[in-house]
C-alpha positions in Angstrom: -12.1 18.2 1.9 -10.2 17.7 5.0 -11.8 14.7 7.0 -13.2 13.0 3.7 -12.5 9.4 2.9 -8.9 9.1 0.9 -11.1 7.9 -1.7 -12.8 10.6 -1.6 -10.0 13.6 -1.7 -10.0 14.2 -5.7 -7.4 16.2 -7.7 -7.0 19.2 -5.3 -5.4 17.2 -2.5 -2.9 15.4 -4.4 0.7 16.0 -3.3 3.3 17.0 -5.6 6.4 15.8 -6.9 7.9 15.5 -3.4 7.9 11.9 -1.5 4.7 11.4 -0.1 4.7 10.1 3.7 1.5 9.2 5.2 0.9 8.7 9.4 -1.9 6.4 9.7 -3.8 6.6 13.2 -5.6 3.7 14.3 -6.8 1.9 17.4 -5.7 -1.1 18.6 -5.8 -3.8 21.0 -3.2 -2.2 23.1 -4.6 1.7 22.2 -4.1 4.5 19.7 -1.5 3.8 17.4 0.7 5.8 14.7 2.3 4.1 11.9 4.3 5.8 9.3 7.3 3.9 6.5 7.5 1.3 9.3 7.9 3.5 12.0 5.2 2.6 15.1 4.4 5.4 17.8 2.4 4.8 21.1 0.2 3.6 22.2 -1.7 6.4 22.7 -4.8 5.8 25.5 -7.1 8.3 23.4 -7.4 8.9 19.3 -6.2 13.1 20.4 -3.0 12.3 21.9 -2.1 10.1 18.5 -3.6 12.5 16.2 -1.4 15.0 18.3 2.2 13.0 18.0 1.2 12.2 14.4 0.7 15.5 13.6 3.8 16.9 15.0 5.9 13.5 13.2 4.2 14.8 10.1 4.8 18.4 10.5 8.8 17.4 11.1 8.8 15.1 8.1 7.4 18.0 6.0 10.4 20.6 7.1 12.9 17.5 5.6 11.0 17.8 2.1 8.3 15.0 2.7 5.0 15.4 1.4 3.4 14.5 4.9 -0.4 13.5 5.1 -1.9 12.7 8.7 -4.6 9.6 8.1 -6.8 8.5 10.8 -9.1 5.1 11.2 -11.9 6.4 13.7 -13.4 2.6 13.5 -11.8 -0.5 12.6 -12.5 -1.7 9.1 -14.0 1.7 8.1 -11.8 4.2 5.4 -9.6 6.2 7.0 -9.6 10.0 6.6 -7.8 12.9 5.6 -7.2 14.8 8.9 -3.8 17.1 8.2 -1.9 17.7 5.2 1.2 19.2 5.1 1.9 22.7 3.5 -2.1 23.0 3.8 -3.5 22.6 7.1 -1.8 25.0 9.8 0.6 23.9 12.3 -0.2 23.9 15.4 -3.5 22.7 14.7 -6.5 25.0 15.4 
């Protein structure tokens, strides 16, 4: 499932009760960016070093309680996709 659209991600990936906190990776004018509850991290020169900080942000937001679910744009205008979930995708990434 992981790296299918969100639309995509069906039943098995939903989060539970917890508060769900998504990281959104997308590129910009200025570079890779992160964006997460308001929050804006980078820019990043290459879509690695965001997934990378977004990760790690998520991975820290999951230890408080968050649901945490890292979302990534590869193209502008195109779905984004599922590329780490919290509590189901190991940390460090492979």
């Amino acid at each position: 499932m992981l790296g299918a659209p969100v639309s995509d991600a069906g039943p098995d990936l939903l989060m539970d009760a917890r508060t769900e906190l998504a990281f959104f990776v997308m590129q910009t004018h200025s570079g890779w960016m992160v964006r997460a509850d308001g929050a804006v991290y980078g820019p990043y020169s290459c879509s690695e070093a965001a997934l990378t900080e977004a990760v790690d942000e998520a991975h820290a937001a999951g230890l408080f309680g968050f649901a945490s679910v890292v979302l990534v744009q590869q193209v502008i205008g195109q779905p984004y996709d599922i590329k780490w979930l919290y509590g189901h995708d190991p940390y460090p990434p492979i």
